[in-house]
C-alpha positions as CSV (number, residue, x, y, z in Angstrom):
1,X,100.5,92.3,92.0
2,X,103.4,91.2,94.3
3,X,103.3,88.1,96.5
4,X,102.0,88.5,99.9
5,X,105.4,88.4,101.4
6,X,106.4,91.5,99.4
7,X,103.8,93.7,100.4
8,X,104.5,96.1,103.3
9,X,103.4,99.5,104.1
10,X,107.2,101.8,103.1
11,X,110.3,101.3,101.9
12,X,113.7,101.6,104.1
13,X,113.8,105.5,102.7
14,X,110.4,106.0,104.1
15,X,108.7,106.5,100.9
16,X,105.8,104.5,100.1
17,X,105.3,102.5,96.5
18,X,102.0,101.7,95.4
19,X,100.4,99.5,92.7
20,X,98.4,102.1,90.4
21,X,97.0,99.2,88.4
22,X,95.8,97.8,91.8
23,X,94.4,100.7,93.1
24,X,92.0,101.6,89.4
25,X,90.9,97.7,90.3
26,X,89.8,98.3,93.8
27,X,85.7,98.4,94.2
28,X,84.5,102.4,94.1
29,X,84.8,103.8,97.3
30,X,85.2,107.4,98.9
31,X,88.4,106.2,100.0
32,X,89.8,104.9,96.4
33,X,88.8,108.1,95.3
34,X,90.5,110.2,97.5
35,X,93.6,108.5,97.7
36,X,93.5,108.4,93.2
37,X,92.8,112.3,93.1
38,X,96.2,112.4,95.4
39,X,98.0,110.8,93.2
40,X,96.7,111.8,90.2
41,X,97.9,115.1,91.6
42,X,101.7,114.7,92.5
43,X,101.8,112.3,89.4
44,X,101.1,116.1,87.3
45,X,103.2,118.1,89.6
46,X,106.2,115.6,89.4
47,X,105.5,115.5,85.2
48,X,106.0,111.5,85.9
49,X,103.7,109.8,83.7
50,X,105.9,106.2,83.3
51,X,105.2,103.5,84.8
52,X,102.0,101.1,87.2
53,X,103.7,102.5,90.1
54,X,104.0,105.8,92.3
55,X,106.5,106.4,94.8
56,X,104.8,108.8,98.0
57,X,107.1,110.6,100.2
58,X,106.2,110.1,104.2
59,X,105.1,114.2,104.0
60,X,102.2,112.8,100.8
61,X,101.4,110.1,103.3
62,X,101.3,112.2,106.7
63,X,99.3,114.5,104.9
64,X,96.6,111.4,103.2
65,X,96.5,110.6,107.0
66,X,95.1,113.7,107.9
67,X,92.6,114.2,105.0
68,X,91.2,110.4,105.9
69,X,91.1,111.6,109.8
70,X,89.4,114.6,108.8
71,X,87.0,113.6,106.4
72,X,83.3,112.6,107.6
73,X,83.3,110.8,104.2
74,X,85.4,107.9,105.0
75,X,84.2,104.9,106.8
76,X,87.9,104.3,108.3
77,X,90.2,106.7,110.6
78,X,93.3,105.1,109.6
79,X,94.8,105.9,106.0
80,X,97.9,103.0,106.3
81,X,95.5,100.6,108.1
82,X,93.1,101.1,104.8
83,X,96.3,101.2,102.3
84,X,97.6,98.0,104.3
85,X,94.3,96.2,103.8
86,X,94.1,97.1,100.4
87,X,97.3,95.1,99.0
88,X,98.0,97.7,97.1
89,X,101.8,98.5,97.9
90,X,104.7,97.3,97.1
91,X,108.2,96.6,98.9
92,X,111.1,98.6,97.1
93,X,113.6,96.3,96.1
């Protein structure tokens, strides 16, 4: 997991990097779920199957924003507010 101080919400390209290994340890949640079935997804599109991380482009994200807003599922309206609280991205160095 990276220090506090490297955490952040996207890089300067506006992609955003996340933590797989942090996400699978999160507590179960609606939330979790959705967000791993996302990227479970592009990870089989893309064929990238290498490493603890995932890179999301801001389209992935506008559109994770949407399904979160959308879904009477989730506790929380805001997807980045949830990702932010989670810890579970990382700043591109």
């Amino acid at each position: 997991m990276a220090p506090v101080n490297e955490l952040t919400s996207t890089d300067s390209s506006g992609r955003h990097i996340y933590d797989l290994r942090a996400l699978q340890g999160l507590p179960r949640s609606i939330e979790k779920t959705i967000l791993l079935s996302y990227i479970q997804r592009i990870i089989r599109d893309r064929g990238d199957w290498k490493g603890a991380v995932v890179s999301l482009r801001r389209s992935d994200v506008e559109n994770l924003g949407h399904i979160f807003a959308a879904s009477q599922a989730v506790d929380v309206q805001s997807y980045l507010e949830w990702v932010e609280k989670q810890g579970i991205t990382l700043k591109k160095n």
